[in-house]
DRENPA-3360 file (N, C-alpha, C; in nm, 2 decimals, always signed):
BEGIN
1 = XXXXXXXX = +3.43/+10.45/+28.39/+3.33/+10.47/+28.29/+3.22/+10.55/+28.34 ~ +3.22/+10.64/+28.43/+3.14/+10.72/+28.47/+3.17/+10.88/+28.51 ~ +3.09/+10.94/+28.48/+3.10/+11.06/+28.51/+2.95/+11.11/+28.58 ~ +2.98/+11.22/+28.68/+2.89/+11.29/+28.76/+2.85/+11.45/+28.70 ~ +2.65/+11.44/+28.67/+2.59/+11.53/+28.63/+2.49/+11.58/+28.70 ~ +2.49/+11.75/+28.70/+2.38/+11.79/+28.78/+2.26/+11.74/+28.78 ~ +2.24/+11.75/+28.87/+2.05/+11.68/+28.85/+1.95/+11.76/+28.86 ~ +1.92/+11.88/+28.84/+1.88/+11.95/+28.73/+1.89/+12.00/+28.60;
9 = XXXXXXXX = +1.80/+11.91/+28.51/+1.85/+11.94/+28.38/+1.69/+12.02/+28.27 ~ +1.72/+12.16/+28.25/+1.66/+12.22/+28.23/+1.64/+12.22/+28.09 ~ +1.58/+12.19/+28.04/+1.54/+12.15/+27.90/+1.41/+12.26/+27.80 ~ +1.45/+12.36/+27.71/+1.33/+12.44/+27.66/+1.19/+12.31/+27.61 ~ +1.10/+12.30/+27.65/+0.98/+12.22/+27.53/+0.88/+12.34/+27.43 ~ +0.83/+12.44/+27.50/+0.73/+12.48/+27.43/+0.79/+12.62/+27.32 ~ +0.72/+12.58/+27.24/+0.79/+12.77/+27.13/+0.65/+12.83/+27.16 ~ +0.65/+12.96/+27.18/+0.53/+13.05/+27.19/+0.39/+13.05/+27.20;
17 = XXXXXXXX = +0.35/+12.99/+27.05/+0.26/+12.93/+27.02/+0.21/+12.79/+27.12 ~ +0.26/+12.74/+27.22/+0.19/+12.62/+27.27/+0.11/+12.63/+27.37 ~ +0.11/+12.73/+27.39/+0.04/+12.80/+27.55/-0.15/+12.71/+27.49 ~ -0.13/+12.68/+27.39/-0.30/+12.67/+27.35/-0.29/+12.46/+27.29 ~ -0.20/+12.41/+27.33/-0.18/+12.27/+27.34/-0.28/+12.17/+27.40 ~ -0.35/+12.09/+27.30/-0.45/+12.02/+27.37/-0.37/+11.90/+27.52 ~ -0.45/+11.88/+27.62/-0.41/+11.82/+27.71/-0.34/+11.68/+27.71 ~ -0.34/+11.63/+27.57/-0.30/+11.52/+27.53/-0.16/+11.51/+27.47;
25 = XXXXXXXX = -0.13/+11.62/+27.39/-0.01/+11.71/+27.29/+0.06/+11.71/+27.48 ~ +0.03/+11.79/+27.58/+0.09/+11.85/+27.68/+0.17/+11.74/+27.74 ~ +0.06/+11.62/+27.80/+0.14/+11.48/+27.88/+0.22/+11.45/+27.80 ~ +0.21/+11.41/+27.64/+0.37/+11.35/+27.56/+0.42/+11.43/+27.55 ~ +0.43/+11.57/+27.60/+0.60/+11.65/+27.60/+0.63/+11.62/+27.77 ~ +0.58/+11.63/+27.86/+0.61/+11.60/+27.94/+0.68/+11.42/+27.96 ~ +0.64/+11.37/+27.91/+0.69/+11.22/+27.91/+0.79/+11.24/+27.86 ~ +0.78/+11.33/+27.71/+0.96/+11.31/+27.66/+1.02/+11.39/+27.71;
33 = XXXXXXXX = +0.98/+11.55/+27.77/+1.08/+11.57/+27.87/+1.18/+11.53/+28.00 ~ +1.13/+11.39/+28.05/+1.15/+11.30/+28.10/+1.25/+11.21/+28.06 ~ +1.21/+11.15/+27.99/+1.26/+11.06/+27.88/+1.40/+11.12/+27.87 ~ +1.39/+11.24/+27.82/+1.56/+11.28/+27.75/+1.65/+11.31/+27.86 ~ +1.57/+11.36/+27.94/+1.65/+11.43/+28.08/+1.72/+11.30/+28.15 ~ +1.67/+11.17/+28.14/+1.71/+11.07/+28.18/+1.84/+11.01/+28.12 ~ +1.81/+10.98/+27.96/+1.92/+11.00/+27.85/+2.03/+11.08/+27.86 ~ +2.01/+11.18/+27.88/+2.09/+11.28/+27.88/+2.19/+11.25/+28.01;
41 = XXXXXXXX = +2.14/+11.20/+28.15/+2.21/+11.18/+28.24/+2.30/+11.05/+28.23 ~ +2.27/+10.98/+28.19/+2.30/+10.82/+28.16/+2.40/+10.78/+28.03 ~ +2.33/+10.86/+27.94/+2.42/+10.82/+27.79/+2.56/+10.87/+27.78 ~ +2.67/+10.76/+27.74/+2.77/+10.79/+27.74/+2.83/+10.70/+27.59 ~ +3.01/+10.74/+27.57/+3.03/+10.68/+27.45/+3.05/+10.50/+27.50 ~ +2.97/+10.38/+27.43/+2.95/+10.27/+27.44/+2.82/+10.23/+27.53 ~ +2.76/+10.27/+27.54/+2.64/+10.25/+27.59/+2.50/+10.28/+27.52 ~ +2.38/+10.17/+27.53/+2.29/+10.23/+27.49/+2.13/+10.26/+27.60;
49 = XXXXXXXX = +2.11/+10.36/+27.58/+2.01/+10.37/+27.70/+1.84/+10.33/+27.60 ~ +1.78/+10.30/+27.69/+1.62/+10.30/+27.67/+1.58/+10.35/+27.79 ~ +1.50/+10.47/+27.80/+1.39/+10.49/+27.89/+1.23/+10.55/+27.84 ~ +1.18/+10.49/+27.90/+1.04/+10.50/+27.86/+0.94/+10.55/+27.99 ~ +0.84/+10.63/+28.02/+0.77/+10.65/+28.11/+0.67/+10.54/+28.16 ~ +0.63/+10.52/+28.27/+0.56/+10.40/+28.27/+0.37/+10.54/+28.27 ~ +0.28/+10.45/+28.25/+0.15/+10.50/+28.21/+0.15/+10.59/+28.34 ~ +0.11/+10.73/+28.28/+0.05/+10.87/+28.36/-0.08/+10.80/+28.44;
57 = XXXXXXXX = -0.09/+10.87/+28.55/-0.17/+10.85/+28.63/-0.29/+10.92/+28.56 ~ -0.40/+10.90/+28.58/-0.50/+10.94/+28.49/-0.58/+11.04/+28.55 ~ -0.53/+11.06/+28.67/-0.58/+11.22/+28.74/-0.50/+11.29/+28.74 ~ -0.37/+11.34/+28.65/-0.27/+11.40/+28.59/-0.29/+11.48/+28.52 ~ -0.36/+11.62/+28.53/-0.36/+11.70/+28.45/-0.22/+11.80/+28.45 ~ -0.13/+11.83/+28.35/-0.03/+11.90/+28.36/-0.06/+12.02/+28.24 ~ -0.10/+12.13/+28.27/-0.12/+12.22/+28.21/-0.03/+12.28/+28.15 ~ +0.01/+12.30/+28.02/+0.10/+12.39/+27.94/+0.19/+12.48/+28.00;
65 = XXXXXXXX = +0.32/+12.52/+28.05/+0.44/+12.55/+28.08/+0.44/+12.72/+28.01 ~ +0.42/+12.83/+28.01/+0.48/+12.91/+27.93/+0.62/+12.96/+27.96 ~ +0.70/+12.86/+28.08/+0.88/+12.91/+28.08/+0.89/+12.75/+28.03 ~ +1.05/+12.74/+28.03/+1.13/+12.62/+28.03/+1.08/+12.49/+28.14 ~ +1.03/+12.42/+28.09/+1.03/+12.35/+28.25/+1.12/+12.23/+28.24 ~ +1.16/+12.22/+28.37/+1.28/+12.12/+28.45/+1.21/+11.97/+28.51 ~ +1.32/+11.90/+28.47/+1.33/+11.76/+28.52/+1.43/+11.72/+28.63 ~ +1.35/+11.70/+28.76/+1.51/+11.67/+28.86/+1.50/+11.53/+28.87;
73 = XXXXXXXX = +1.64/+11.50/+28.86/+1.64/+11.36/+28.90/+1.73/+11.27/+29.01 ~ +1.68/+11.19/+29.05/+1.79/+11.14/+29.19/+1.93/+11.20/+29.15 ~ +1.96/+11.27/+29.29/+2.10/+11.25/+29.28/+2.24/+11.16/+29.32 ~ +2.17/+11.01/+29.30/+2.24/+10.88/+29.34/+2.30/+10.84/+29.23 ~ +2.43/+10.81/+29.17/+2.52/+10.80/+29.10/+2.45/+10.63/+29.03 ~ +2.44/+10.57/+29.14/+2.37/+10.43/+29.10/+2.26/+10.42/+29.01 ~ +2.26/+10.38/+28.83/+2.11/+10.37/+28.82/+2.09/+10.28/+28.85 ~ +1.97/+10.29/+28.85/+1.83/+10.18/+28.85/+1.73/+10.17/+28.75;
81 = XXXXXXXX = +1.67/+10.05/+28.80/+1.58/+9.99/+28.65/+1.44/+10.11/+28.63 ~ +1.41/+10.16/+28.78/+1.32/+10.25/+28.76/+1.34/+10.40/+28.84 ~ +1.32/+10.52/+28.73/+1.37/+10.63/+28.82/+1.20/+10.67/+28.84 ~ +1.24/+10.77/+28.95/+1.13/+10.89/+29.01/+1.21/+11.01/+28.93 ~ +1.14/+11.08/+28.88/+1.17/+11.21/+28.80/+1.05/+11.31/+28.82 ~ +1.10/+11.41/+28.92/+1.04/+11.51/+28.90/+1.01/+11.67/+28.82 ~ +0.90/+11.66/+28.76/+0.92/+11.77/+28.64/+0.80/+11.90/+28.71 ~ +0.87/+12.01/+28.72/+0.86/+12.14/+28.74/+0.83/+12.25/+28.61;
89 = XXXXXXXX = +0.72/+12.31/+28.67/+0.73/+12.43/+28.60/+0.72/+12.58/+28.64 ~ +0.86/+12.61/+28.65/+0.94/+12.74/+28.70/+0.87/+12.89/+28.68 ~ +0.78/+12.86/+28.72/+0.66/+12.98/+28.74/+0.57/+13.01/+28.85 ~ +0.59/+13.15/+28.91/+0.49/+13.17/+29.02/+0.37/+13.10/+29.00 ~ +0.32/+12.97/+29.10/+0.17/+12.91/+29.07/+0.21/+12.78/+29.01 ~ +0.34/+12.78/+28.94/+0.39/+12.64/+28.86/+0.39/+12.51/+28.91 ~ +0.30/+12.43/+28.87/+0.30/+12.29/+28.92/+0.41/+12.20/+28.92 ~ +0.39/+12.09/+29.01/+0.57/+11.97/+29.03/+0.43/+11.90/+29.01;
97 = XXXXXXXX = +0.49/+11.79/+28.95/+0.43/+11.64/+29.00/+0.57/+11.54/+28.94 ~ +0.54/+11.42/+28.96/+0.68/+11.32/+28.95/+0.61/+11.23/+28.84 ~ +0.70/+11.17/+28.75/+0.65/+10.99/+28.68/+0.80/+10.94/+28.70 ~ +0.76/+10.82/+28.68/+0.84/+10.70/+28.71/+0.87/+10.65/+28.52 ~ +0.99/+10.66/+28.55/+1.10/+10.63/+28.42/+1.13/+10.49/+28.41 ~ +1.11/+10.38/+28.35/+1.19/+10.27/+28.33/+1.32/+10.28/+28.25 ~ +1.44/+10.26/+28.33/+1.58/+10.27/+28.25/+1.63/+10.17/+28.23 ~ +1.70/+10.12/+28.09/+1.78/+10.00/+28.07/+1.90/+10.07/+28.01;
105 = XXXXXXXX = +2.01/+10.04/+28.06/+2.14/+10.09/+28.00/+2.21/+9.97/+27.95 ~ +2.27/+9.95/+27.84/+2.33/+9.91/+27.79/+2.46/+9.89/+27.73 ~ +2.53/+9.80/+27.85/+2.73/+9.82/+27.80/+2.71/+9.67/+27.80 ~ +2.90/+9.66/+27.68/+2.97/+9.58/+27.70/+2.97/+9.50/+27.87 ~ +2.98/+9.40/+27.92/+3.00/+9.34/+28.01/+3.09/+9.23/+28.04 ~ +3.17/+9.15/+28.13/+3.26/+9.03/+28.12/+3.18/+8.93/+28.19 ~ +3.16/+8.86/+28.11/+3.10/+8.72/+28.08/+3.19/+8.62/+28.07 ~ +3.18/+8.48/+28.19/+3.24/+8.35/+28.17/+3.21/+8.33/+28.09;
113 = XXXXXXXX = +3.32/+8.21/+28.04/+3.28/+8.16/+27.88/+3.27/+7.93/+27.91 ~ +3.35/+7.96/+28.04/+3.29/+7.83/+28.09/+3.30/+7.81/+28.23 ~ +3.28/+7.70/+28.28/+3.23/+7.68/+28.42/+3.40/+7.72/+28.53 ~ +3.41/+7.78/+28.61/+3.52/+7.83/+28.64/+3.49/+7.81/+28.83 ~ +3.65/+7.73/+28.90/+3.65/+7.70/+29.02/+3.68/+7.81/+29.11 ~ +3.62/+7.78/+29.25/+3.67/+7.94/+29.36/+3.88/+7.87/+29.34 ~ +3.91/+7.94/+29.34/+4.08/+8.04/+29.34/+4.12/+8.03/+29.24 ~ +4.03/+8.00/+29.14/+4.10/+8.01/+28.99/+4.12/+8.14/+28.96;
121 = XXXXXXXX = +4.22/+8.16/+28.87/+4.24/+8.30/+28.82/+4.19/+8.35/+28.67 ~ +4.19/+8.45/+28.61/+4.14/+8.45/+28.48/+4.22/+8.45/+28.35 ~ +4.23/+8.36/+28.26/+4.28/+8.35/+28.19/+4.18/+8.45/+28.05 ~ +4.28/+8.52/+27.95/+4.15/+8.58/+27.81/+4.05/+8.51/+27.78 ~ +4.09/+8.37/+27.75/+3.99/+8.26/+27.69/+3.89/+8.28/+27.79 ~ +3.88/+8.26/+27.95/+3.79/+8.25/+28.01/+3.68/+8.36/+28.01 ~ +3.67/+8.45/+27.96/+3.58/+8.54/+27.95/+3.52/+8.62/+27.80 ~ +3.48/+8.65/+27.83/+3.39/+8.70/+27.69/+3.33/+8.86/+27.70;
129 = XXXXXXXX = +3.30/+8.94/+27.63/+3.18/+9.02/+27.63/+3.07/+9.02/+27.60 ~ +2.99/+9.10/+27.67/+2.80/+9.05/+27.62/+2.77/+9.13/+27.64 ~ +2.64/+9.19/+27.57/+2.58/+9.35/+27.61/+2.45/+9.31/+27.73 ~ +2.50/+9.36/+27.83/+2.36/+9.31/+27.95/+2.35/+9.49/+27.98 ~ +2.17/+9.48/+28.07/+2.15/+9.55/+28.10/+2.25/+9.62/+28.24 ~ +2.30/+9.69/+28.31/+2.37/+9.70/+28.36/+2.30/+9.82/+28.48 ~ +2.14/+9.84/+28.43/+2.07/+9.88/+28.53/+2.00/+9.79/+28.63 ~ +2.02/+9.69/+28.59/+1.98/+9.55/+28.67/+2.10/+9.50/+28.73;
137 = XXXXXXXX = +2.24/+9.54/+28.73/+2.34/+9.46/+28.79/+2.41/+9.54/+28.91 ~ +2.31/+9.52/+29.01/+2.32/+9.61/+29.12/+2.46/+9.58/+29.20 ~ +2.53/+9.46/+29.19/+2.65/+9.42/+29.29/+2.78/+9.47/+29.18 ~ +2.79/+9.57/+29.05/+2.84/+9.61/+28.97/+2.90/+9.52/+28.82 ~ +2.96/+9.55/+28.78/+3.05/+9.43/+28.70/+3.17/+9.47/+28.62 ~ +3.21/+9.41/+28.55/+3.39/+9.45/+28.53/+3.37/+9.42/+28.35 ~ +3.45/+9.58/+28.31/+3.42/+9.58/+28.14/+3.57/+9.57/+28.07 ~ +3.68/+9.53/+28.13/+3.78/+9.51/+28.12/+3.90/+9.42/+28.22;
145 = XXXXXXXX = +3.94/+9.28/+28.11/+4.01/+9.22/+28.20/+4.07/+9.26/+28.28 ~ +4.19/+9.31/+28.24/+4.30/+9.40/+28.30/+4.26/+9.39/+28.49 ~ +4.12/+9.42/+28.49/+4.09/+9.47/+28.66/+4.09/+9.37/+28.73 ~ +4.08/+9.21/+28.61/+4.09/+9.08/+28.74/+4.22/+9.05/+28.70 ~ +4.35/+9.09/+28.70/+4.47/+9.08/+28.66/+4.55/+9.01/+28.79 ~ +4.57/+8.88/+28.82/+4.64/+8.87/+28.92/+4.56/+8.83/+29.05 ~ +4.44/+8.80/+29.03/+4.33/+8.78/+29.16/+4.25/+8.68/+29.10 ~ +4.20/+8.59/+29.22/+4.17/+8.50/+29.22/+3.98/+8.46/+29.25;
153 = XXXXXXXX = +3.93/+8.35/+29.20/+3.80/+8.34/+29.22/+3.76/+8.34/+29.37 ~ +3.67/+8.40/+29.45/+3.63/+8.37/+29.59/+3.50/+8.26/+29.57 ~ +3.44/+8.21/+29.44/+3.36/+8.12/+29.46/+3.34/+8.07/+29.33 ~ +3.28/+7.95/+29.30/+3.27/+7.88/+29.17/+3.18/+7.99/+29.09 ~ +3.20/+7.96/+28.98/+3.10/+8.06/+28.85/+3.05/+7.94/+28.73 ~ +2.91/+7.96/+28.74/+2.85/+7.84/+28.62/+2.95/+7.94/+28.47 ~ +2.89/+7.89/+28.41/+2.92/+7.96/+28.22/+2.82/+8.10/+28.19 ~ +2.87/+8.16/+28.20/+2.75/+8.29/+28.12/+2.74/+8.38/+28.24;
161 = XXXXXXXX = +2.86/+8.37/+28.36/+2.82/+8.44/+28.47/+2.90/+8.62/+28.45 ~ +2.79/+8.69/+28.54/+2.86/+8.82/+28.50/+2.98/+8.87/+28.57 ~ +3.11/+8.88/+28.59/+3.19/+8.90/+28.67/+3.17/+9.04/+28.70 ~ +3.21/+8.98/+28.88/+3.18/+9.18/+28.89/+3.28/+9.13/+29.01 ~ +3.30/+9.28/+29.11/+3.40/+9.33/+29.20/+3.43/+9.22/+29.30 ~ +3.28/+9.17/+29.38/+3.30/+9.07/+29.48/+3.32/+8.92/+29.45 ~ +3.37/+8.93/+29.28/+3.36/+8.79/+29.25/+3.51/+8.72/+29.28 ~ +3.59/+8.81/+29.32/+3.75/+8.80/+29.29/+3.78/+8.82/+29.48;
169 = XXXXXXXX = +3.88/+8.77/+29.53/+3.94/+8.77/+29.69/+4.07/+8.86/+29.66 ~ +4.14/+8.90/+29.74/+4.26/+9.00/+29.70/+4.38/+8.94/+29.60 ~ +4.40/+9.01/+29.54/+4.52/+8.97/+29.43/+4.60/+8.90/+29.46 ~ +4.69/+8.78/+29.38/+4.79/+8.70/+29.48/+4.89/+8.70/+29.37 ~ +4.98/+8.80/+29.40/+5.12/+8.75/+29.34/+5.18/+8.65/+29.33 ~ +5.14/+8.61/+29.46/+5.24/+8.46/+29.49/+5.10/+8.35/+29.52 ~ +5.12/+8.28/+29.48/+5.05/+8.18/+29.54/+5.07/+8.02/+29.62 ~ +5.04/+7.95/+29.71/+5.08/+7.84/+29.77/+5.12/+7.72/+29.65;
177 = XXXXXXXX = +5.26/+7.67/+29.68/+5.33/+7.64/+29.59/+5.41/+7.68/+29.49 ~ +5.35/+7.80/+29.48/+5.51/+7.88/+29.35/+5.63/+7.81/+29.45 ~ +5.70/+7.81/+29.32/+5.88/+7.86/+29.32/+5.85/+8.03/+29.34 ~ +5.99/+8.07/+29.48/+6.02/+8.17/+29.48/+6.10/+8.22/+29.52 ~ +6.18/+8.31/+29.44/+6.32/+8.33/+29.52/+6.31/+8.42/+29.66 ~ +6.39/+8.35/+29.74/+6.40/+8.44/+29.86/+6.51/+8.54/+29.89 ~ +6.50/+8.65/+29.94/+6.61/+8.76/+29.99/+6.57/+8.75/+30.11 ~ +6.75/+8.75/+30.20/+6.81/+8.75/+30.34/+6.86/+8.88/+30.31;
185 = XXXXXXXX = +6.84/+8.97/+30.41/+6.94/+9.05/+30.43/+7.03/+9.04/+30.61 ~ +7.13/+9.07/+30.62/+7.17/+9.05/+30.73/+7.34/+9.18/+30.78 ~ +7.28/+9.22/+30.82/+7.40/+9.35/+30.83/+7.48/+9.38/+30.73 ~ +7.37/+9.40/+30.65/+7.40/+9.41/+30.48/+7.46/+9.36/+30.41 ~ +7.45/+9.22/+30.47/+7.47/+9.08/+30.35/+7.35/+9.09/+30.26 ~ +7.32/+9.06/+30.20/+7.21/+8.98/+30.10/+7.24/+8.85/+30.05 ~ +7.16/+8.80/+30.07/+7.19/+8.65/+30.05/+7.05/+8.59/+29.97 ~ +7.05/+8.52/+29.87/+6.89/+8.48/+29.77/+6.91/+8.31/+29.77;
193 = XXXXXXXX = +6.84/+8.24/+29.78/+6.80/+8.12/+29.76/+6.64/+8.04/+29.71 ~ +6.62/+7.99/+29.65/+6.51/+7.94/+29.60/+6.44/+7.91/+29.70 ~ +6.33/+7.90/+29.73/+6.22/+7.86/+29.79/+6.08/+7.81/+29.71 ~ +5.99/+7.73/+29.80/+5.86/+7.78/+29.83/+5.76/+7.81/+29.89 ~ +5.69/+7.87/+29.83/+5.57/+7.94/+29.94/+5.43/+7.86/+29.95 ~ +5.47/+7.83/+30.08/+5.34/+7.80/+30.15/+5.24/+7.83/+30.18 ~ +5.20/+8.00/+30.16/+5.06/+8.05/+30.13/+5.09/+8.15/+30.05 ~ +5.02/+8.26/+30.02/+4.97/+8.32/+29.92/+4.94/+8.45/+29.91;
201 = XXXXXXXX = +4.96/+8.57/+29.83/+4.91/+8.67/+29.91/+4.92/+8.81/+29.76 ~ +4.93/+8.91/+29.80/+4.93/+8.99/+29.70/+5.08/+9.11/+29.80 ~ +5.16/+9.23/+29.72/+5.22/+9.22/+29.78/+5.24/+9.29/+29.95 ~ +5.35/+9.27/+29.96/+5.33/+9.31/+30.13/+5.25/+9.20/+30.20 ~ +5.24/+9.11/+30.18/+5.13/+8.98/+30.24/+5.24/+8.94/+30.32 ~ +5.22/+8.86/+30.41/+5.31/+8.79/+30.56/+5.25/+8.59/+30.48 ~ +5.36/+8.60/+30.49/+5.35/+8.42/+30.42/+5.46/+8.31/+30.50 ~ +5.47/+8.21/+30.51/+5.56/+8.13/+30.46/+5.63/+8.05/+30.38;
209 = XXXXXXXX = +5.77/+8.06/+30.40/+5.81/+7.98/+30.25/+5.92/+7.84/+30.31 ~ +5.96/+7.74/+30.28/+6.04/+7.66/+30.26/+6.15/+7.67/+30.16 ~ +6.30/+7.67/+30.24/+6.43/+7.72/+30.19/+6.43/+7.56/+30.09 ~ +6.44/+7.59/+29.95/+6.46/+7.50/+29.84/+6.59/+7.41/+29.92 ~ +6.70/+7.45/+29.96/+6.84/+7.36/+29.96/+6.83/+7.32/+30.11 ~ +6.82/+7.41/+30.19/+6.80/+7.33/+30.35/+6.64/+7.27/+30.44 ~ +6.56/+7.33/+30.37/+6.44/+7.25/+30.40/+6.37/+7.33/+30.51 ~ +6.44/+7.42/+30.58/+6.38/+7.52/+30.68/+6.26/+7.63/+30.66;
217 = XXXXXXXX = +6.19/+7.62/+30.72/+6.06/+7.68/+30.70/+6.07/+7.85/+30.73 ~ +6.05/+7.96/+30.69/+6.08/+8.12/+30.76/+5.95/+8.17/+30.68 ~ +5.97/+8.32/+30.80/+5.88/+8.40/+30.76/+5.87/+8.46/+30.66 ~ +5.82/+8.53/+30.57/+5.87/+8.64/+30.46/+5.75/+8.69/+30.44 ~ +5.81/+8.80/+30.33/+5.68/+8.86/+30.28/+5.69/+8.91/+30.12 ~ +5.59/+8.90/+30.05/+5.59/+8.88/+29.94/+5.64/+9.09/+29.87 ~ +5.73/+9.07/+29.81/+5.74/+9.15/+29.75/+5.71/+9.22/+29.58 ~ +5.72/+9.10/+29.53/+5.67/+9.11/+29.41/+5.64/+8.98/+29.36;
225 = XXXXXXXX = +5.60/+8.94/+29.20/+5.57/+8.85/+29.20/+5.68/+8.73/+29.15 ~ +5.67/+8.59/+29.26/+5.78/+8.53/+29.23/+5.90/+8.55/+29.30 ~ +5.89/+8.69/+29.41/+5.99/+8.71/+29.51/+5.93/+8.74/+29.61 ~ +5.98/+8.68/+29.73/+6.02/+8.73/+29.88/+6.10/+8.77/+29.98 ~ +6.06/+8.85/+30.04/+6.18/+8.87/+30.18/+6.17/+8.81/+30.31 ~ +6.29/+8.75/+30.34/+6.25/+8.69/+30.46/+6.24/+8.79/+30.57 ~ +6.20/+8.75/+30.69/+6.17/+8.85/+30.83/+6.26/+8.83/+30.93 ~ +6.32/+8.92/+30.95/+6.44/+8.88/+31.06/+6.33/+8.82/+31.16;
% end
């Protein structure tokens, strides 16, 4: 859900006539040149942005533009609650100075919907959507179940919590205690028997399982979910 944009974003404000703009007319184009250039980098389809300028410094004189003038803005993919935006005016003698942008972006987000244990997995019911600000959710978060598909809690979650990337330990196909069938291969016998597994893993994990019919304990490794191969 992201895409990468220049960070220069050159925006026309004045038509001909503005060269003669009182100094008051001048700061609110500059604020909304700001403003949009921020929008502009942020807004996508399902989201809603708000940015607003926080108060001009009051020794800020920015004198009327007669080119285009430019807004650069970080080029860190991560937003934040507050940008530095520098606005330029692309003229021999043309002044820079910076203001500080407050950003709130607004997506869909996955939200517990009740109190949930570390290795639990996610079930639909367990989660919900909620519009949170997502410029405040610095450790990221997840806008589609699908991505905790098969992975498990690394720590308890109260109700209303935001899931995000480090909330989940690696995926586990298999888990300690499934039923699972085992494959022997042996100079190109194949041989399958029931088992279970004794730890847990995602695939390609190194586990143990117990042979269902003889009770012998082997190595294997998880291949898919619900199967293993044992290890010569």
């Amino acid at each position: 859900m992201r895409s990468c944009v220049a960070p220069w974003l050159a925006l026309a404000l004045l038509s001909a006539g503005a060269t003669a703009a009182p100094a008051d007319d001048a700061g609110a184009e500059w604020r909304s040149l700001a403003e949009r250039a921020v929008r502009q980098r942020y807004e996508q389809p399902g989201t809603r942005v708000v940015a607003s300028v926080e108060a001009l410094d009051t020794h800020l004189h920015l004198a009327p533009c007669p080119a285009a003038a430019q807004a650069q803005l970080p080029t860190r993919t991560q937003p934040t609650s507050r940008l530095s935006v520098q606005l330029h005016c692309p003229v021999p003698g043309g002044w820079t100075a910076r203001v500080v942008v407050r950003l709130e972006i607004y997506r869909q987000v996955l939200v517990t919907t009740r109190p949930l244990l570390r290795g639990d997995g996610l079930a639909v019911t367990d989660v919900r959507a909620e519009e949170r600000d997502i410029a405040r959710l610095g450790y990221g978060y997840l806008d589609n179940v699908a991505e905790a598909s098969g992975r498990s809690l690394a720590r308890p979650l109260p109700a209303g919590s935001v899931l995000t990337p480090a909330t989940f330990t690696g995926r586990q196909l298999v888990r300690p205690g499934d039923s699972v069938q085992m494959l022997a291969r042996l100079d190109g016998i194949e041989v399958r028997a029931d088992g279970v597994a004794l730890g847990g893993g995602d695939t390609g994990a190194r586990l143990r399982v117990r042979n269902g019919s003889s009770g012998k304990v082997v190595d294997a490794v998880v291949v898919t979910a619900g199967q293993v191969e044992a290890l010569p």
